[in-house]
C-alpha positions in Angstrom: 0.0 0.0 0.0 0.9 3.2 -0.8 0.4 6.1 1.7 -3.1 6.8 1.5 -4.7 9.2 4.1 -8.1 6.6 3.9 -7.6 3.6 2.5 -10.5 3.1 -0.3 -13.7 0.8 0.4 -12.8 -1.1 -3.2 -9.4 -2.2 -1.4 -11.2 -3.7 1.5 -13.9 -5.4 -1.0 -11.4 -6.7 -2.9 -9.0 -8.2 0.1 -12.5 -10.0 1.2 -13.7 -11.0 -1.6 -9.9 -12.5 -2.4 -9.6 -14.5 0.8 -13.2 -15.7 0.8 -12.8 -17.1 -2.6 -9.5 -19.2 -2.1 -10.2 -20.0 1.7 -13.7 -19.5 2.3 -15.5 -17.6 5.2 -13.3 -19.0 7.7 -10.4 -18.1 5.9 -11.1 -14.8 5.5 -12.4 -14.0 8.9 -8.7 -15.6 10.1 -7.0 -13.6 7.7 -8.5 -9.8 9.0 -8.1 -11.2 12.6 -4.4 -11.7 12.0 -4.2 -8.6 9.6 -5.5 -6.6 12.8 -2.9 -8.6 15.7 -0.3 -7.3 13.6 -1.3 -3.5 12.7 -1.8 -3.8 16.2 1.1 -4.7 17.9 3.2 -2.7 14.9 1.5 0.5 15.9 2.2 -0.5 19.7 5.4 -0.2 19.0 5.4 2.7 17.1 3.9 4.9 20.0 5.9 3.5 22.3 9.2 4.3 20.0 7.1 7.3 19.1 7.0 7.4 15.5 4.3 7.1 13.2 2.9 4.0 12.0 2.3 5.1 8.5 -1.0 3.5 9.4 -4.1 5.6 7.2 -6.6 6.7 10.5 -9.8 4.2 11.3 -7.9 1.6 9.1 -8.6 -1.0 11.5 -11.8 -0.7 12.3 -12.8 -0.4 8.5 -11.0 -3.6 8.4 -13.3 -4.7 11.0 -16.6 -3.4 9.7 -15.9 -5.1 5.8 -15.0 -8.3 7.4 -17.7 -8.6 9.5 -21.1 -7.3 7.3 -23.1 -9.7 5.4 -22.0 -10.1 1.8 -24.6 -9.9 -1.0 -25.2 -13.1 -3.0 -24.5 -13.4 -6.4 -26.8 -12.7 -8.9 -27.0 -15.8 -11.5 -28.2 -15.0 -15.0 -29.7 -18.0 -16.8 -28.7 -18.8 -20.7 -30.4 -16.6 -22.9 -31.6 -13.8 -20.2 -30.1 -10.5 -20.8 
């Protein structure tokens, strides 16, 4: 990631609709929570060494909130419908 100031809802989309595809719910859900432990503990350290985390503000709980809502299903065109 580049610096972004907000990181965009698209990139958030994306990263669940990624994980969910090639490890399922589970997957995903295990993927943000360890995605979160580790911006956590990095930006720990960073106040503690205070720095900054390069971290975009409300990143995590954005992270948090896409993970976590309920995902539309798919919409399935028969053959021959337009």
């Amino acid at each position: 990631m580049k610096r972004w100031a907000r990181v965009p809802d698209y990139w958030y989309d994306s990263r669940r609709r990624y994980f969910e595809k090639h490890h399922g719910r589970t997957g995903a859900l295990t993927a943000t929570a360890a995605h979160v432990a580790g911006t956590s503990l990095w930006q720990l350290r960073c106040l503690l060494q205070r720095r900054d985390s390069g971290t975009p503000k409300g990143h995590l709980g954005l992270m948090m909130r896409h993970a976590l809502r309920r995902q539309p299903k798919p919409v399935h065109v028969e053959k021959g419908q337009s």
